[in-house]
N, C-alpha and C positions, 0 to 999 in steps of 0.2 A: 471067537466068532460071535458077532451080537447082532442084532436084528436093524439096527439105524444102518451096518454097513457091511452089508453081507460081502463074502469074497466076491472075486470076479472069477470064472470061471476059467481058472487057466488053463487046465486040459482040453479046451476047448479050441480048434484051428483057426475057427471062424473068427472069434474073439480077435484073435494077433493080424489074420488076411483084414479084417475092417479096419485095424488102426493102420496096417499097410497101403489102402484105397486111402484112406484118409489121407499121411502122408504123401499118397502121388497125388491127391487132387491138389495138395499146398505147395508139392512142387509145380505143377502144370502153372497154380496161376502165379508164383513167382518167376516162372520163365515166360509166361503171358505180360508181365509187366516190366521184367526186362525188356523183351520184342517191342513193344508196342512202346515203350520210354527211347528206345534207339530209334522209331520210325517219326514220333515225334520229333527229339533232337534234328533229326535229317530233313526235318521239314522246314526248317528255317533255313536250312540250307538249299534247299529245291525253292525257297523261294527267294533267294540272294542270284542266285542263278539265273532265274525267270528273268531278274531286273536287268541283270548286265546284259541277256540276249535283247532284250526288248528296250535298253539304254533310258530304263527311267532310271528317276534316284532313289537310292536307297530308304527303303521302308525303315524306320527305326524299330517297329513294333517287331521286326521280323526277327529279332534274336530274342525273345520272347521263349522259342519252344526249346531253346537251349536249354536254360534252367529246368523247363516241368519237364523235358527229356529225361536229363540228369536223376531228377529227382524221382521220376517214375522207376526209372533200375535199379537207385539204388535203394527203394522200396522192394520192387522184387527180389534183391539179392538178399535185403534183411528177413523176408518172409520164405524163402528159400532155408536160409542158415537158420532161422527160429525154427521151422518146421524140422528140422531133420534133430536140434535140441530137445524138441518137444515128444518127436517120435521116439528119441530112444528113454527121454524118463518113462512117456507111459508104458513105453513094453516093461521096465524094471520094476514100475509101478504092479504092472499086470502078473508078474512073476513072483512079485511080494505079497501079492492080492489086497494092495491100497488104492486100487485103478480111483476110486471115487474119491479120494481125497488129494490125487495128483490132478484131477481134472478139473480145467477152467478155462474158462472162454475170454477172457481180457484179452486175450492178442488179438481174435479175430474182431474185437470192436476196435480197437486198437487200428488194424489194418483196414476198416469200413469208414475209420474217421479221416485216418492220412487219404486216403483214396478221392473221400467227401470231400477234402479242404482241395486235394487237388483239380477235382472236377470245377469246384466252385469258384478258385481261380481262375481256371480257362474260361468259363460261361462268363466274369464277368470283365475277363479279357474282351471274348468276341462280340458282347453287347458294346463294349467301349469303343472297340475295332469296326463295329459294323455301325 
């Protein structure tokens, strides 16, 4: 035991219940980006439908939320399956009392960046579009 990297407290319940809240909040927003990547996908399709009722012609732009559908689940399923990777190193981590040297945050910049390109594609989708 040295002083740069004190244990972590493993006797501690609160310790193991925070990286559990942790854990569900990275599952919530990987199933939040699931949801929300299927509602998009359907939205190209709600608007293929629009057209044939109202017999204009087909929007080209309109398959569009096909891909950032796609691409938005299968970002939450990878932030899904990395989280639940991640939860169980650090509890091993926490059980070894190396908690601070399994800990690192690249995934979640990781996940703020794919998130960032995909917002940034839409915006300058609907400036193109509008």
């Amino acid at each position: 035991m040295n002083k740069d990297n004190p244990p972590a407290s493993t006797g501690d319940p609160r310790t193991y219940l925070a990286m559990e809240r942790t854990f569900l909040a990275w599952v919530r927003t990987g199933v939040a980006l699931m949801g929300f990547g299927f509602v998009v996908a359907r939205f190209g399709l709600f608007l293929r439908e629009l057209a044939i009722e109202k017999l204009t012609p087909r929007d080209p732009h309109a398959s569009f939320s096909l891909p950032v559908g796609i691409t938005l689940i299968a970002i939450g399923v990878i932030v899904t399956l990395v989280a639940a990777i991640r939860h169980h190193r650090y509890i091993r981590a926490l059980d070894r009392g190396e908690f601070r040297r399994a800990f690192d945050t690249g995934f979640a910049f990781i996940v703020a960046g794919l998130l960032s390109l995909v917002g940034l594609a839409v915006a300058i989708y609907l400036a193109v579009l509008l």
